[in-house]
C-alpha positions as CSV (number, residue, x, y, z in Angstrom):
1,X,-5.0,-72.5,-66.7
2,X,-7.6,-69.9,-67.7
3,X,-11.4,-71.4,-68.6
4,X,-10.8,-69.9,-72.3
5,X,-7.9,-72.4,-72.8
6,X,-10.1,-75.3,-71.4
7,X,-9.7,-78.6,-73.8
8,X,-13.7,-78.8,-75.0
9,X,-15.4,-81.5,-74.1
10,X,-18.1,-82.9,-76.2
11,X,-20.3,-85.9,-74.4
12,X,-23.2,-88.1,-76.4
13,X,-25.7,-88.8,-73.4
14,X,-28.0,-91.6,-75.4
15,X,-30.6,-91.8,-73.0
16,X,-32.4,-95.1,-72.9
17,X,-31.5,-95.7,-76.5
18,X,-29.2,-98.2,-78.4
19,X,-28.7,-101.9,-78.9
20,X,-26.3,-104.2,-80.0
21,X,-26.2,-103.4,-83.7
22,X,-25.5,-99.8,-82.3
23,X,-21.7,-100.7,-82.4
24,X,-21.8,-99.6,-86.2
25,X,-22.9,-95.9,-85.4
26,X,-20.1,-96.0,-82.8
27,X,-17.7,-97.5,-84.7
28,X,-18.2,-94.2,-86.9
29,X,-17.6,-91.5,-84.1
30,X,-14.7,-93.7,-82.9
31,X,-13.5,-93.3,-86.9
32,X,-14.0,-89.7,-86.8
33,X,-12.4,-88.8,-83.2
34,X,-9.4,-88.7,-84.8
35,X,-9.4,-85.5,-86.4
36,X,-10.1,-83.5,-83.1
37,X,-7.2,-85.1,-81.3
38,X,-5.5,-82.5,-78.9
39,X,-8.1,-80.1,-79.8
40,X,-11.4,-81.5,-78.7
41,X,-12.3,-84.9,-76.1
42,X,-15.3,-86.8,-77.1
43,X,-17.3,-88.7,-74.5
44,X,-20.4,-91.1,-74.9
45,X,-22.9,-92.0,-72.6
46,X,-24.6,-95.0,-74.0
47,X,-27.3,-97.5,-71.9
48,X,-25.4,-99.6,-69.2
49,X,-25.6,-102.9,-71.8
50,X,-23.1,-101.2,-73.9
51,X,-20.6,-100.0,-72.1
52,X,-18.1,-102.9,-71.5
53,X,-18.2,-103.5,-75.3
54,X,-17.8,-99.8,-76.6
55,X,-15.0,-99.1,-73.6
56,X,-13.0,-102.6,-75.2
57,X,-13.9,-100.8,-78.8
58,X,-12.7,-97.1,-77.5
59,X,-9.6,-98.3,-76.0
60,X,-6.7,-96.0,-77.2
61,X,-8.9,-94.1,-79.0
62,X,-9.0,-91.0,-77.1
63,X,-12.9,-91.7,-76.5
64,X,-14.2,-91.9,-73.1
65,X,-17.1,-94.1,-72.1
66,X,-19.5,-93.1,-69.3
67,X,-22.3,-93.8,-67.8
68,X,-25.6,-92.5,-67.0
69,X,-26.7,-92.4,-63.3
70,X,-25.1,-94.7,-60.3
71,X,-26.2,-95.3,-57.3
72,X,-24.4,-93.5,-54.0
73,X,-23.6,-96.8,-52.7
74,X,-20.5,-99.3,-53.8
75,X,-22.8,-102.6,-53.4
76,X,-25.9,-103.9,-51.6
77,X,-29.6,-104.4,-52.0
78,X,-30.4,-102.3,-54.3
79,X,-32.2,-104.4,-57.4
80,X,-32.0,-102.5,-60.5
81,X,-29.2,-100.2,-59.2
82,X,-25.9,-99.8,-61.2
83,X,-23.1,-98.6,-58.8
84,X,-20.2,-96.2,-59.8
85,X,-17.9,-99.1,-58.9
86,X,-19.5,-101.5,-61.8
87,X,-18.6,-98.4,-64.5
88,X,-15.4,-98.1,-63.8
89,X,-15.0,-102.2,-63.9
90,X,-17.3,-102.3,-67.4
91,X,-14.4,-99.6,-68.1
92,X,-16.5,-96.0,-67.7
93,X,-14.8,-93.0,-67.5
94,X,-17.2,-90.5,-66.1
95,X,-21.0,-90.2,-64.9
96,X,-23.9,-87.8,-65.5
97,X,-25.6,-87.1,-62.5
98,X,-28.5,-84.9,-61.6
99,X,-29.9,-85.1,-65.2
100,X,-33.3,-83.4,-65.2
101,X,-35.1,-86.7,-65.7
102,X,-33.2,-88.4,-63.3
103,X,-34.5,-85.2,-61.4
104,X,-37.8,-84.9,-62.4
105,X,-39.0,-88.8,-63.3
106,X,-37.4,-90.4,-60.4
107,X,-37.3,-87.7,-57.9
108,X,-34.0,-87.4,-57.2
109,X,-32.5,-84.4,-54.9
110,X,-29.6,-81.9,-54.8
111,X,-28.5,-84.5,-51.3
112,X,-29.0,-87.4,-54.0
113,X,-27.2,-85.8,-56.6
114,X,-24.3,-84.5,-54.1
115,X,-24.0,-88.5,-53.3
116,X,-23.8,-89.8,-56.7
117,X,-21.2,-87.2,-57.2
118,X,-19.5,-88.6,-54.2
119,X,-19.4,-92.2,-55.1
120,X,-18.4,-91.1,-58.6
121,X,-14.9,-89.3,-56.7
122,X,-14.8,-92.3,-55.3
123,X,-14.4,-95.3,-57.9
124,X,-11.9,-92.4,-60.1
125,X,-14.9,-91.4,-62.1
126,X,-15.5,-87.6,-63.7
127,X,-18.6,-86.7,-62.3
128,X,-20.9,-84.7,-64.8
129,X,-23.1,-82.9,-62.9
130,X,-26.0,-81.4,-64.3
131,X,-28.0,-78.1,-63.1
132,X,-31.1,-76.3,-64.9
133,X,-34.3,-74.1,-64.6
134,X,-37.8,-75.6,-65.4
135,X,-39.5,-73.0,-68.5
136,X,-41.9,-71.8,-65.2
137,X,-39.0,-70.9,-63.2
138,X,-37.1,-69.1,-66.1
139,X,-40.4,-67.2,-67.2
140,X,-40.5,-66.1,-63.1
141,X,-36.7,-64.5,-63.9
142,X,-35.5,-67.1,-61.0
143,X,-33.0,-69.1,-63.3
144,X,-29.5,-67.9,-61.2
145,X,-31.2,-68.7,-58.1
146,X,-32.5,-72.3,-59.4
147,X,-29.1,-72.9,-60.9
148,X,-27.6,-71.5,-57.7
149,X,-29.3,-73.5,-55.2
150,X,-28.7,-76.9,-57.4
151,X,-24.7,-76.2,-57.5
152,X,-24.7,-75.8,-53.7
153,X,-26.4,-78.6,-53.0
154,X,-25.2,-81.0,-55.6
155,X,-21.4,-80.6,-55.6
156,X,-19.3,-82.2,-52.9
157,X,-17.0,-80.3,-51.1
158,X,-12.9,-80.3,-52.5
159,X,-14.0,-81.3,-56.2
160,X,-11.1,-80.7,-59.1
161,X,-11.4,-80.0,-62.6
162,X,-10.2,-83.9,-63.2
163,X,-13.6,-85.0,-60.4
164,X,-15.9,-82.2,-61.9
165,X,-17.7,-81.1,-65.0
166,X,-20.8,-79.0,-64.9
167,X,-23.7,-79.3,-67.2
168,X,-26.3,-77.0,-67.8
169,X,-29.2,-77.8,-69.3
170,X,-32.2,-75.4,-69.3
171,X,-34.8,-77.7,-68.8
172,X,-37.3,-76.5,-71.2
173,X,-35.2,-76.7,-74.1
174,X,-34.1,-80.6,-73.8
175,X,-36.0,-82.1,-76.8
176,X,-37.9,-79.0,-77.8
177,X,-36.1,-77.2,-80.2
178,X,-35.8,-74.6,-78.5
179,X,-32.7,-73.2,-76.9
180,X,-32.1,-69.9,-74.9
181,X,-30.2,-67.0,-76.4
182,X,-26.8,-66.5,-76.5
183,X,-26.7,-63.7,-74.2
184,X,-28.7,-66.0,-72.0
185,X,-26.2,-68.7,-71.8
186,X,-23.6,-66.0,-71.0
187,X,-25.0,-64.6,-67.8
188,X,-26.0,-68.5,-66.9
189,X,-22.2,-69.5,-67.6
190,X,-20.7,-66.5,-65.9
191,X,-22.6,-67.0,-63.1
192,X,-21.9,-70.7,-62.9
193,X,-18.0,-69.6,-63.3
194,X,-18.3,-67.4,-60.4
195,X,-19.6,-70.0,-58.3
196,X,-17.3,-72.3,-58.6
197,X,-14.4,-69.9,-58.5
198,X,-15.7,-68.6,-55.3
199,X,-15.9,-72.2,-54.2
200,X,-13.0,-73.9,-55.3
201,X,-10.4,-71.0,-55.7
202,X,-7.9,-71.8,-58.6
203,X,-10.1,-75.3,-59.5
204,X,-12.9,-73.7,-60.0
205,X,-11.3,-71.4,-62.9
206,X,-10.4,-75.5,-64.5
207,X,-13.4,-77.0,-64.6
208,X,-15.7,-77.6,-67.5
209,X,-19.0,-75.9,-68.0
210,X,-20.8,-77.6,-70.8
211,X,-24.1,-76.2,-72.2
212,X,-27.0,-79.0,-73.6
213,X,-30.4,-78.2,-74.5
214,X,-31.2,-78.7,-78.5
215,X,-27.4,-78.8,-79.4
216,X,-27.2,-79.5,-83.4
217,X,-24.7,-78.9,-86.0
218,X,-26.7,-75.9,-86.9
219,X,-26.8,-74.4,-83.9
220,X,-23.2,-75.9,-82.3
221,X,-21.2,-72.7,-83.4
222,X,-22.8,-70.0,-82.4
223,X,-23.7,-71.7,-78.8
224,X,-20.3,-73.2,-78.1
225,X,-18.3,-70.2,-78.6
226,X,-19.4,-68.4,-75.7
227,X,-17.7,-67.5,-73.3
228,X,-17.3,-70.2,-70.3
229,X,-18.9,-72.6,-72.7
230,X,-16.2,-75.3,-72.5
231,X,-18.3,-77.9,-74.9
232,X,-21.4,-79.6,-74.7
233,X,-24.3,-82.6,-73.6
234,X,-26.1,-83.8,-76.8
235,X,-29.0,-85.5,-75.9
236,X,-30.8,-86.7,-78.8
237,X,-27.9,-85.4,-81.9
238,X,-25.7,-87.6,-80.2
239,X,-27.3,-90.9,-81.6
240,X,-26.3,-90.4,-85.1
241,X,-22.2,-90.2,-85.7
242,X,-22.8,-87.4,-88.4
243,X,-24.6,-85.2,-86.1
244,X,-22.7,-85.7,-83.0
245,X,-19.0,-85.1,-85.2
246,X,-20.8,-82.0,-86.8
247,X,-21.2,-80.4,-83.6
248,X,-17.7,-81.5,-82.2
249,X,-16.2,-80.4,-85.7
250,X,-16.2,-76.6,-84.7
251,X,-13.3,-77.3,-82.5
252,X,-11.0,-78.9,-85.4
């Protein structure tokens, strides 16, 4: 399957936001999914509360739930911790990983990353694995070799297209307002395509490459229609129905 003919997959990562009374926003993306059936998957990432309830609410929708961070390990003493294990029984899908403020706030490593991957693999999760340059390091011209660097050191070894998505995020334009141009996007893309290709021969030519950083309606068709853009991570678009179907609505 060639990446151009990759079904798009567009994934609502709601951060530390939403409670209970949040069912009624996703009651209206569940509503709406329907009209991108077979031409577009929809995924949302809400707080760890929610998940059991919007998984029992998504069921035969064609929505996946997932999660935000796990931990590497399937149990233990680890207060606080959520592991991969406990989103796929709360009924989770999939799992951002590597985030830039999972990065950033809490520290966390391309080893950590590579393990939360791991884990993910292992409880039948999609692990979404997120890579992106700091504004400093894309000013320096060292974006490939940031990027670079993250994939080898955050992807496990043997990962399919059904274990793997990538997402890159340009750090600097999460929550800005800004976003990089379209040729930017390209090269960083191409260059993640390449990687993978070189690393995981015909699987790497399956796997998704989303792009987040800033994602709107406005900006949603010119910046997912680039080449090896195979959908996109909406940060904080994704907490409104309207905005997060606007942007998945250039794939109906």
């Amino acid at each position: 399957m060639a990446a151009g003919s990759l079904i798009p997959l567009v994934a609502g990562n709601w951060k530390m936001n939403g409670l209970a009374a949040s069912r009624t926003e996703f009651a209206k993306v569940l509503a709406g999914a329907a009209e991108l059936t077979g031409k577009a998957e929809l995924m949302v990432c809400p707080p760890v509360t929610l998940i059991r309830d919007f998984a029992g609410a998504a069921r035969g929708s064609g929505v996946t739930i997932g999660g935000q961070d796990c931990h590497a390990d399937p149990s233990g003493a680890h207060t606080g911790d959520i592991s991969a294990e406990m989103l796929a029984d709360a009924g989770a899908g999939a799992v951002i990983v590597g985030h830039s403020e999972r990065r950033t706030d809490h520290q966390e490593t391309d080893a950590m990353v590579r393990a939360k991957a791991q884990a993910a693999f292992r409880a039948g999760l999609t692990a979404i694995v997120c890579v992106g340059e700091q504004r400093g390091q894309r000013e320096a011209r060292k974006t490939l070799e940031v990027v670079g660097a993250q994939l080898q050191g955050s992807l496990p070894d043997g990962a399919t297209a059904a274990q793997l998505v990538i997402a890159y995020e340009p750090v600097w334009a999460i929550g800005s307002g800004l976003t990089p141009t379209p040729a930017d996007v390209a090269e960083v893309h191409a260059f993640i395509r390449k990687r993978l290709s070189d690393r995981f021969s015909a699987a790497g030519g399956r796997i998704r490459i989303l792009y987040g950083g800033s994602v709107k309606p406005a900006n949603a068709g010119e910046l997912l229609t680039i080449s090896d853009v195979n959908g996109a991570l909406v940060g904080g678009a994704s907490l409104k129905a309207t905005d997060f179907l606007g942007i998945a609505a250039i794939y109906r």
